[in-house]
C-alpha positions as CSV (number, residue, x, y, z in Angstrom):
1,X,-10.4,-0.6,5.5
2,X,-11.9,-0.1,1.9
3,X,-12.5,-3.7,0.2
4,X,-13.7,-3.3,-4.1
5,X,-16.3,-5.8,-4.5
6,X,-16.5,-7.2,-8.3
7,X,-19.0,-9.1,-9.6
8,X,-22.0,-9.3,-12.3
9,X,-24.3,-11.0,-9.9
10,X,-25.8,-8.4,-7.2
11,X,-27.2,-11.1,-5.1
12,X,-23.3,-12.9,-5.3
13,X,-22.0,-9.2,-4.3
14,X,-24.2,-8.9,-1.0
15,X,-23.2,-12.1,-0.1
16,X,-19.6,-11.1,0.0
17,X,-20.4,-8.4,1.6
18,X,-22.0,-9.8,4.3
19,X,-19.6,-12.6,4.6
20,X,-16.5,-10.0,4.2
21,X,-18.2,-7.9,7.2
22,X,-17.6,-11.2,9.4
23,X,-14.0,-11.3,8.7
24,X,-13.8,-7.5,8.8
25,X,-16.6,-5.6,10.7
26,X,-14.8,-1.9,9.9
27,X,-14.7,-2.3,6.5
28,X,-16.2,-0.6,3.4
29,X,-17.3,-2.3,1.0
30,X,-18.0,-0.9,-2.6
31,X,-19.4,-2.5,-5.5
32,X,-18.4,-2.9,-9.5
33,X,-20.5,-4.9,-11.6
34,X,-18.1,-6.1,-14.1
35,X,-14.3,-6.0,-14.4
36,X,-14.0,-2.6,-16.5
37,X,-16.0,-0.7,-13.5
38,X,-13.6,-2.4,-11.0
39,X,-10.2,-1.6,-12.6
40,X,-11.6,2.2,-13.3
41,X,-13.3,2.2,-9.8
42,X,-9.5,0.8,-8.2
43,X,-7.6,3.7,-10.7
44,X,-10.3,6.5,-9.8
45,X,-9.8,5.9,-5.6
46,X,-6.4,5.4,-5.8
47,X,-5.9,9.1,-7.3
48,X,-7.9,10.7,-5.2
49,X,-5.6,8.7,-2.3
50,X,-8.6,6.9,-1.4
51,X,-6.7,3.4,-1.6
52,X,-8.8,-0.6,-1.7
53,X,-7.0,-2.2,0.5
54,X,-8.1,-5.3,-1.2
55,X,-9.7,-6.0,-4.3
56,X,-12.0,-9.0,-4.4
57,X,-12.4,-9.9,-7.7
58,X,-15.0,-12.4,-9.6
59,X,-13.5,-14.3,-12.5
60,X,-16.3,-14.6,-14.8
61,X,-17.1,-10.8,-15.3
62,X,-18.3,-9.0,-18.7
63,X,-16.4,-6.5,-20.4
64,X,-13.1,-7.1,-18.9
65,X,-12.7,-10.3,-17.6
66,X,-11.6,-10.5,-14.3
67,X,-7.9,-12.0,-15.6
68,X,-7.8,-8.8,-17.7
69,X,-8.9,-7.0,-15.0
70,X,-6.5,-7.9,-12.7
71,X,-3.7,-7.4,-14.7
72,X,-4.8,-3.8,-15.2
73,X,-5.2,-3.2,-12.1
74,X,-1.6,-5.1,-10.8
75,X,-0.1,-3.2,-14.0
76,X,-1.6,0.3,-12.0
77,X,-1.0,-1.0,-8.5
78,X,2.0,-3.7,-8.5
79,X,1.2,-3.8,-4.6
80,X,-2.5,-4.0,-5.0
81,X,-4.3,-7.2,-2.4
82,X,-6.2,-8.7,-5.2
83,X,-8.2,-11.9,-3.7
84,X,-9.8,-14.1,-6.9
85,X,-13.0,-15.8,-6.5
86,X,-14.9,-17.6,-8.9
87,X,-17.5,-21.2,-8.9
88,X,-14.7,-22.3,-11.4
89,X,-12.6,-24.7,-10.1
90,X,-10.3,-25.1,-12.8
91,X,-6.5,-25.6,-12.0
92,X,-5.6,-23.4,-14.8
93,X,-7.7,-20.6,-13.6
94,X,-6.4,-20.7,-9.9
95,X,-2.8,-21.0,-11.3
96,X,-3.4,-17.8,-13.8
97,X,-5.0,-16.0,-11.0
98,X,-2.1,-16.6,-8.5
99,X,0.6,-16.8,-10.8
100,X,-0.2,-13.1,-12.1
101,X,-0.3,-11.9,-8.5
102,X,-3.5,-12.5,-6.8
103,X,-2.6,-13.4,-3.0
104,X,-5.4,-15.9,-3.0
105,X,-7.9,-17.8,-4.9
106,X,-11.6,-18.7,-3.3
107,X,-14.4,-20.5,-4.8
108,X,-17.8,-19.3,-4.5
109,X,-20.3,-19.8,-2.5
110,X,-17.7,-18.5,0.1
111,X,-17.9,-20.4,3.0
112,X,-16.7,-19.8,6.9
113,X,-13.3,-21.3,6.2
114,X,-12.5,-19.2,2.9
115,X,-13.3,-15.8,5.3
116,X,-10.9,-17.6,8.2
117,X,-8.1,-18.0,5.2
118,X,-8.6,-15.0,3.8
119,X,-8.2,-13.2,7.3
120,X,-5.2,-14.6,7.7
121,X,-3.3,-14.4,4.8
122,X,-4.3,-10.0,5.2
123,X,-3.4,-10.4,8.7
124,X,0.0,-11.9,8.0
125,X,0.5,-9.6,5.0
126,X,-0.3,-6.6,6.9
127,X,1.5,-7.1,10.4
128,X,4.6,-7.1,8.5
């Protein structure tokens, strides 16, 4: 499994990480820095049939914000698992995020119960 990690914050990044290698110890997980660097990192893997399987995406990244950069990226891959995080808890932004076609919206810090949702809703999207 091959997880895109996206966000400006390198400290917030290993902590994904780490937490993401909880819920998924055979995972890879690669960084991106801002949303730009994540759509182009997503487009350049997917070419070379290196697929994400997931795409966890921050919501308050610079030069394409992570909105913009899911769209690009769901405009690329329409079947892309993009999982939206952000310390935002704004309805509107959760109801952008999901209503674009994120499969889930987390807040950050990520705690043990966000990593037990998260499992499942990729477990029940992938078994089918």
């Amino acid at each position: 499994m091959l997880i895109l990690v996206v966000d400006d914050s390198g400290f917030v990044r290993k902590s994904i990480k780490a937490g993401l290698r909880k819920a998924f110890p055979d995972a890879e997980n690669l960084p991106a820095e801002n949303g730009l660097e994540g759509y182009n990192k997503k487009v350049e893997h997917d070419k070379k049939g290196d697929r994400f399987d997931m795409v966890v995406m921050d919501h308050l990244v610079p030069e394409l914000s992570g909105t913009g950069a899911m769209d690009k990226v769901l405009e690329f891959d329409q079947t892309a698992f993009m999982v939206f995080i952000s310390a935002t808890i704004q309805n509107q932004v959760q109801s952008r995020a999901l209503e674009s076609g994120g499969a889930l919206f987390l807040s950050k810090p990520l705690k043990k119960s966000s990593l037990y949702e998260l499992k499942g809703v990729w477990d029940g999207q992938t078994s089918v």
